[in-house]
N, C-alpha and C positions, 0 to 999 in steps of 0.2 A: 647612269654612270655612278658608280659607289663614291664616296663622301674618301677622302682621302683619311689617313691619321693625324696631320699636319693639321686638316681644318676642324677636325671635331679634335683635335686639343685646344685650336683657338676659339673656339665656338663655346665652349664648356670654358677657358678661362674668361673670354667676355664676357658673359651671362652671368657667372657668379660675380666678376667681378661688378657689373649693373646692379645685381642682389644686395653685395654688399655695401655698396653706396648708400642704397635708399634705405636698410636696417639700418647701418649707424646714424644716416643725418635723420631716420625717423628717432631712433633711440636718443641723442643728442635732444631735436626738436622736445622732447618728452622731461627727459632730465631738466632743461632750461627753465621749465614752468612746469615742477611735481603735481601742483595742487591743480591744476587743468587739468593734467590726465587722470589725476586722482576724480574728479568731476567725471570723467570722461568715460569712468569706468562705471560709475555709480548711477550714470543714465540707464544701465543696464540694468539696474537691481536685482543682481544676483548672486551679491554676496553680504555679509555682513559688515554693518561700517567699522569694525576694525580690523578686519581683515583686506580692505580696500587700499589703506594706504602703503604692508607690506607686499599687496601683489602686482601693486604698480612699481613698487620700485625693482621687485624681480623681474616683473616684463621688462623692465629697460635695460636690466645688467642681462638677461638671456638675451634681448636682442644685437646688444651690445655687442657681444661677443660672438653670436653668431654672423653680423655684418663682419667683424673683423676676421672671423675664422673665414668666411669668402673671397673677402679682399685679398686675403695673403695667400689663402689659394690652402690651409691646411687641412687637414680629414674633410676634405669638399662633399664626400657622398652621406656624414654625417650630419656637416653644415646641413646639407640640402633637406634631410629629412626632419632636420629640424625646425625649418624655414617651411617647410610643408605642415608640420604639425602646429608652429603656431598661427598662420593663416589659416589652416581647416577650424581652430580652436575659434579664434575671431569669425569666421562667417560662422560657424553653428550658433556662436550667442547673438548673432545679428539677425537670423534665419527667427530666433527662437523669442527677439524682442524687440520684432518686428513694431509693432503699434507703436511703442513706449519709442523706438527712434527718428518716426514721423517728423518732418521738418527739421530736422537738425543734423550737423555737419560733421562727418568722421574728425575732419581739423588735426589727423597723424601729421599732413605737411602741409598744411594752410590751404592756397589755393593752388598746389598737385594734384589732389585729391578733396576733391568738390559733390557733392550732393549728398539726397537722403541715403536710404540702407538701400535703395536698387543701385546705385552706385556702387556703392560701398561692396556691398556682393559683386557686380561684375569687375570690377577690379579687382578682388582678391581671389577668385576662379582666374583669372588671368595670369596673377601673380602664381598660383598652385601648381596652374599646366604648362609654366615656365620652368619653375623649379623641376616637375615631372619630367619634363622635358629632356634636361640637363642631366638629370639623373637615369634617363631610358642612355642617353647618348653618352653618358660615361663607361655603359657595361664593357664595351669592347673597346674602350680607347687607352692606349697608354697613353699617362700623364706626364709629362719632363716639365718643371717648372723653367721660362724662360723668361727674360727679362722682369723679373720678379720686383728691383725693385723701381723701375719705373711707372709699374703695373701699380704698386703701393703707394706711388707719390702722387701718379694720377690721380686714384682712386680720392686718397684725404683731399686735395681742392676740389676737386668734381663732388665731394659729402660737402665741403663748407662751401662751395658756390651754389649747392642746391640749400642751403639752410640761409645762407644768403636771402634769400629768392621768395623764399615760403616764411621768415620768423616775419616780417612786419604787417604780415596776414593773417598770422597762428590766432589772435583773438577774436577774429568772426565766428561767432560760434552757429550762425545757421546760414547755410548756403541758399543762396538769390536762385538757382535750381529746383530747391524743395517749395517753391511758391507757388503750388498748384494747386486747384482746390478750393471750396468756399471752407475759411475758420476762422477762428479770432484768436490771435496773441495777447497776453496778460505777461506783463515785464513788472518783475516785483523785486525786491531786497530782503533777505530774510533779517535783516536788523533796523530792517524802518517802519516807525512805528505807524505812520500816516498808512502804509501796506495792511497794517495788521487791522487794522479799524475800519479798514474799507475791504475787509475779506467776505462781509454779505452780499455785498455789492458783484463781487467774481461767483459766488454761490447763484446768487439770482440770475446773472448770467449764463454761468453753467449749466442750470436747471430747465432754459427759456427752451422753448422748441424755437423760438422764434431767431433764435442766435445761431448763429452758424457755429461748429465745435468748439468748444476752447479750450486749448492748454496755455497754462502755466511757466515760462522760464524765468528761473528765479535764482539770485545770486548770493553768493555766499562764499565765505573763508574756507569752512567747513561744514563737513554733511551733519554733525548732530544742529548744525545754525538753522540748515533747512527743516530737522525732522523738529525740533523745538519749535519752529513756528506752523508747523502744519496743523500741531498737537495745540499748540496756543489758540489757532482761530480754529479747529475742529474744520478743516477743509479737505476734501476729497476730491482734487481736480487731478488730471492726468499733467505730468511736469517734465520739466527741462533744467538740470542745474545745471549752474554757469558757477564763473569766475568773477567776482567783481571786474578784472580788468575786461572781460567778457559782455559784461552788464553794461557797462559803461562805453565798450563801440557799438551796442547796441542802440541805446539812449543815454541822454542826458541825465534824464529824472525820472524819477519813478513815483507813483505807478505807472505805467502805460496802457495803454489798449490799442491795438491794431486789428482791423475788420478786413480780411480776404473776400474777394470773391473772384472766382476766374482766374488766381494768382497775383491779384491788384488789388492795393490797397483801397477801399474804398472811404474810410474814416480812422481817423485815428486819435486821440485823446491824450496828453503830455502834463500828468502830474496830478492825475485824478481819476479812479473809478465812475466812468457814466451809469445813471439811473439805468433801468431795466425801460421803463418809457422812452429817454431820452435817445439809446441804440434802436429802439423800435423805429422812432422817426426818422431817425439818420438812414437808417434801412431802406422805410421806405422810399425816401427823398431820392435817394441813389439809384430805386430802379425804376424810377419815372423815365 
């Protein structure tokens, strides 16, 4: 039985209008803590750090506006394909930094959008063949804008009930999902000095066959704080920046070390670098 015009107009206003909710209370969640998604982008290392903090603030005014231009329903079939190109834009650099996103949390809308970058991929294929979607079932639809501004009032509390929902989680920077795995987590500051004097101590580590992988997340204001101390203690570990406010619902104090195995922690150390002997024994203890 053929789709009427009445429901693929309502079909394509609902749709965009879902779209444009979750762009602007992503775009909003984004704007509220610059310096987190400025982090957020810098996980990816693929751009230069001064170019990081004007393409964050452009991604938020394109998404911005393309949430708004869906809400209110305007050039919908441009909206759409611009909601497709920044989604393809996002999984290809996710596709392409794969490793380096290992254990750590998209955090667009806290706990909406929860896991590593397999996550993160199927979500955004999701989001892509929705928008495709929309845009196959616009070809042959006339559009008449109805109830338009109901559609728009809905829309703003349904963006601020969902920012509601997701800001007092936005700071978990790694999701309880990505715990799978034997590795070792290293929680550092790039402004404490007690970090930088115990950087042989993560070296020895890093180096140990005996250690399960380990990276690095490490907190900081900004990215020259991090690359300043990487350059200071001459360390090469594989890294995670964070947010101080980030750093801080992670742990208390720093340093830390956390020991995976199986997804469980099996040891973990609070305010101290362990010996390379001392993880050894913890090691073994644990698989007795």
């Amino acid at each position: 039985m053929p789709i009427s015009q009445s429901a693929k107009q309502w079909t394509v206003f609902g749709g965009t209008w879902l779209l444009g909710i979750v762009f602007l209370a992503a775009a909003f969640l984004k704007a509220l803590d610059l310096n987190a998604f400025t982090q957020q982008i810098a996980r990816y290392q693929l751009l230069p750090t001064g170019l990081k903090l004007p393409i964050a603030v452009g991604l938020i005014v394109v998404e911005g506006i393309v949430g708004l231009a869906c809400l209110v329903s305007f050039r919908l079939r441009t909206a759409l394909w611009l909601v497709i190109v920044l989604l393809a834009l996002f999984l290809g650099a996710t596709l392409f930094r794969w490793s380096l996103l290992q254990g750590t949390d998209c955090n667009c809308f806290g706990p909406v959008i929860v896991g590593g970058p397999g996550a993160v991929v199927l979500h955004t294929i999701v989001l892509i063949a929705f928008a495709a979607g929309l845009l196959a079932l616009m070809r042959k639809t006339i559009l008449t804008s109805s109830f338009k501004g109901g559609r728009i009032a809905a829309g703003v509390f349904a963006m601020f009930l969902l920012i509601f929902v997701a800001k007092p989680f936005s700071n978990n920077a790694l999701s309880q999902n990505a715990l799978a795995g034997d590795h070792t987590r290293i929680f550092l500051s790039a402004t404490c000095e007690k970090c930088k004097k115990e950087a042989e101590k993560v070296r020895a580590l890093a180096n140990s066959a005996d250690v399960p992988p380990v990276r690095i997340f490490i907190g900081a204001s900004y990215d020259y704080q991090i690359d300043d101390f990487f350059k200071a203690v001459n360390l090469q570990v594989p890294y995670t920046p964070m947010t101080f406010s980030q750093l801080a619902g992670e742990t208390p104090r720093v340093p830390k070390v956390q020991i995976f195995r199986a997804g469980s922690v099996v040891k973990e150390w609070e305010g101290d670098i362990p010996g390379l002997d001392e993880v050894r024994r913890a090691l073994s203890t644990a698989t007795e």
